[in-house]
C-alpha positions as CSV (number, residue, x, y, z in Angstrom):
1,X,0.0,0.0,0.0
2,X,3.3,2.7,1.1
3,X,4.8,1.7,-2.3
4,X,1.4,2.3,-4.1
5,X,1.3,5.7,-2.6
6,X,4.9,6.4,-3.8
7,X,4.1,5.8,-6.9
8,X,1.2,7.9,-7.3
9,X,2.9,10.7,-5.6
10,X,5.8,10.5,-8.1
11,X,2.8,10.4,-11.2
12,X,1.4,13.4,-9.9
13,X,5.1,15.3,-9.7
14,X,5.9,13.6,-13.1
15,X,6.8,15.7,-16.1
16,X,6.3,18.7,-13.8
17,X,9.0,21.6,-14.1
18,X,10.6,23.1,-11.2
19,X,8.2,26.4,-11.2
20,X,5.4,23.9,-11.3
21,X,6.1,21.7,-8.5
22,X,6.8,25.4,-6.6
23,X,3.8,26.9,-7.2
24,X,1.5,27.5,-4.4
25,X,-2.0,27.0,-3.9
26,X,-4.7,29.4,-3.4
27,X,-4.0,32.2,-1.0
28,X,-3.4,32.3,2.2
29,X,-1.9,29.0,2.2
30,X,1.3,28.2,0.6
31,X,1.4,24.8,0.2
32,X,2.9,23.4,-3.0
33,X,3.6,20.2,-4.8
34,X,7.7,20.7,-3.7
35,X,6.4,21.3,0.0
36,X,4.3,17.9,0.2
37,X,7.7,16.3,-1.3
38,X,9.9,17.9,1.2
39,X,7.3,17.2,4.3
40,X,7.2,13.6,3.5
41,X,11.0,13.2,3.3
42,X,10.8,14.6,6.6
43,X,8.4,12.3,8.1
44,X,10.0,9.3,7.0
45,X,13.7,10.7,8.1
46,X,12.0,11.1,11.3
47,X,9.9,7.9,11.7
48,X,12.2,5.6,9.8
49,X,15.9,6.9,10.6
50,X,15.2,8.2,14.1
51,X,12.5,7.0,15.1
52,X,13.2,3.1,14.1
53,X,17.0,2.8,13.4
54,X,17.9,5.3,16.7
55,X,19.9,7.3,14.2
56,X,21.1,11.1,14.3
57,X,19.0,12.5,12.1
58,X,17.8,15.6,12.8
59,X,14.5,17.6,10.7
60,X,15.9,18.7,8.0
61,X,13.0,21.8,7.1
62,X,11.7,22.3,10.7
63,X,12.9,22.3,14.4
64,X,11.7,20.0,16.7
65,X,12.5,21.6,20.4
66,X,10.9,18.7,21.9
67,X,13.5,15.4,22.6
68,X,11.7,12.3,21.3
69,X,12.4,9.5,24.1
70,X,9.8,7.0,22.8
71,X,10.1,3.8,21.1
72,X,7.5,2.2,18.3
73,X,7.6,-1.0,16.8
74,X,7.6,-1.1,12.6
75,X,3.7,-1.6,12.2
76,X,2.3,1.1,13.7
77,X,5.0,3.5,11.7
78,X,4.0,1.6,8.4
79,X,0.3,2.6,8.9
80,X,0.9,5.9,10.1
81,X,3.2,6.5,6.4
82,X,0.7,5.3,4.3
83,X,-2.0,7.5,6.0
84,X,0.6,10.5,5.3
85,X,0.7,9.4,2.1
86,X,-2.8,9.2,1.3
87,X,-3.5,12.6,2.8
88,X,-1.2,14.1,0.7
89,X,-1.7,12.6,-2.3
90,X,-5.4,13.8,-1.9
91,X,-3.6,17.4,-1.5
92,X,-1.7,16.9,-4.6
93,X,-4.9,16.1,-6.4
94,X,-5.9,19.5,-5.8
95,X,-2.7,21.3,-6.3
96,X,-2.3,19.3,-9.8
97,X,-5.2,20.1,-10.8
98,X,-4.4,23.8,-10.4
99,X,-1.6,23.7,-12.2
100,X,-2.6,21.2,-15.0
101,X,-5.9,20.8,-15.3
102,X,-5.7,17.0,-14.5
103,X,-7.9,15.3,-12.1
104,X,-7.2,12.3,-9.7
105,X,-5.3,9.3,-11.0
């Protein structure tokens, strides 16, 4: 199902130029194809390398002031990606759809 979502993430920033996948959505918010992309490398840098593998890893496009002493087990990381995924590939719906007139899948 993650892998599934990968994909149709990358078809919806395929053949997309660099001003494309920048180009915000409707004012006020500034969300954008390139921020989805970036927030999810973030989330799974955080769940995967820190959260799983204990690793130094550290947010690469926000600060987190808040030391994360927890542990988690691989399952409940897996279903919390592939609910990232889907939400944001329901954003990038909208987004390409602004920028190319294509709809869903």
């Amino acid at each position: 199902m993650l892998v599934q979502y990968l994909r149709t993430m990358e078809m919806k920033c395929a053949d997309l130029d660099a001003d494309q996948l920048a180009r915000r959505s409707v004012p006020p918010s500034t969300m954008s194809l390139l921020g989805l992309i970036r927030h999810l490398a973030d989330v799974e840098r955080s769940w995967f390398r820190r959260a799983m593998a204990g690793q130094d890893a550290p947010p690469l496009y926000w600060s987190d002031d808040e030391p994360n002493g927890k542990s988690t087990t691989l399952r409940p990381v897996l279903v919390h990606m592939i609910e990232e995924y889907a939400r944001r590939c329901g954003h990038a719906d909208l987004l390409g759809e602004r920028i190319d007139g294509h709809v869903g899948q």
